[in-house]
C-alpha positions as CSV (number, residue, x, y, z in Angstrom):
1,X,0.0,0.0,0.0
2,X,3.1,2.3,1.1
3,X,4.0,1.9,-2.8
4,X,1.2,2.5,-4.3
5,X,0.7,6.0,-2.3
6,X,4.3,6.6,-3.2
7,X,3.4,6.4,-7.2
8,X,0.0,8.5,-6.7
9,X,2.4,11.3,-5.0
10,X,5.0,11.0,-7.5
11,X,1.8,11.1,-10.2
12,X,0.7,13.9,-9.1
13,X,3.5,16.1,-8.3
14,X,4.6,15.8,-12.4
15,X,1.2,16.3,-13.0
16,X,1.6,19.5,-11.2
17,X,4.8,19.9,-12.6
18,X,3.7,19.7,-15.8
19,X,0.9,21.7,-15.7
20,X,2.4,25.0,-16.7
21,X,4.2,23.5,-20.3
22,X,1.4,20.6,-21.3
23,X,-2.2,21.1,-21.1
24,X,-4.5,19.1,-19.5
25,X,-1.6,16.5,-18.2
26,X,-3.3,13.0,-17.0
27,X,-1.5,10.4,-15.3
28,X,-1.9,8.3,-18.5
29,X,0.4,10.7,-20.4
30,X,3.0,9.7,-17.8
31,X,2.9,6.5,-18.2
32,X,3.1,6.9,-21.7
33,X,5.9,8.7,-21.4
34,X,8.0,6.8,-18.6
35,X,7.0,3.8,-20.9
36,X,8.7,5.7,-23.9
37,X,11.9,6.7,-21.6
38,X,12.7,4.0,-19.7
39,X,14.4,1.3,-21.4
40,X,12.1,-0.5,-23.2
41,X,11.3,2.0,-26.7
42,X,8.9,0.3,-29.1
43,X,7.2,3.5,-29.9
44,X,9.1,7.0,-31.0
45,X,8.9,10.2,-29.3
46,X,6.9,11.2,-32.2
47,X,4.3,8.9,-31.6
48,X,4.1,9.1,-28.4
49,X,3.7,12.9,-28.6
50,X,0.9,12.3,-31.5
51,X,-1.0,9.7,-28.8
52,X,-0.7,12.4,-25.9
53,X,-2.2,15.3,-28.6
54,X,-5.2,12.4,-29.6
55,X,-6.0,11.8,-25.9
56,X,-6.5,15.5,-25.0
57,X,-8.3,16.7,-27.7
58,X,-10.8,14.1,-26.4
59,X,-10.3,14.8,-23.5
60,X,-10.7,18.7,-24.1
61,X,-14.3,17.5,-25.8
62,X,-15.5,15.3,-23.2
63,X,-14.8,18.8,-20.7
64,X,-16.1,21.4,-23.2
65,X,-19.2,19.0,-24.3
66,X,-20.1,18.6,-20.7
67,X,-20.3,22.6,-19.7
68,X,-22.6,23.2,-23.1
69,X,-24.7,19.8,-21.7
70,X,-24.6,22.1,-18.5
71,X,-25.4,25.5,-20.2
72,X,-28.3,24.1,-21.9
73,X,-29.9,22.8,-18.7
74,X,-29.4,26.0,-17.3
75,X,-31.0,27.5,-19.9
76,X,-33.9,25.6,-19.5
């Protein structure tokens, strides 16, 4: 259990870290890119950078298609 809250804390400070140079970092974009840096690179940096630009688009619609969903029910 010690572990596992070690990895969240780590998670989350480069999250944190992060925040002011990558939008929207997720916890999956680190492990995509400790996957990528550690010593086992099967994918390139450019692909991993195209995966991390997919998943926050979506991302970035799932958020901005929620607060219309939330505008409209506002609206009545």
């Amino acid at each position: 259990m010690a572990l596992v809250m070690m990895a969240m804390l780590f998670m989350l400070e480069e999250r944190v870290a992060a925040a002011d140079t990558v939008p929207l970092p997720s916890c999956a974009d680190l492990e995509t890119l400790l996957a990528h840096f550690l010593p086992r690179r099967d994918v390139s940096i450019d692909e991993v950078i195209r995966q991390m630009q997919v998943r926050h688009a979506k991302r970035q619609a799932a958020i901005d298609y929620a607060f219309e969903k939330q505008r409209r029910e506002q609206r009545g």
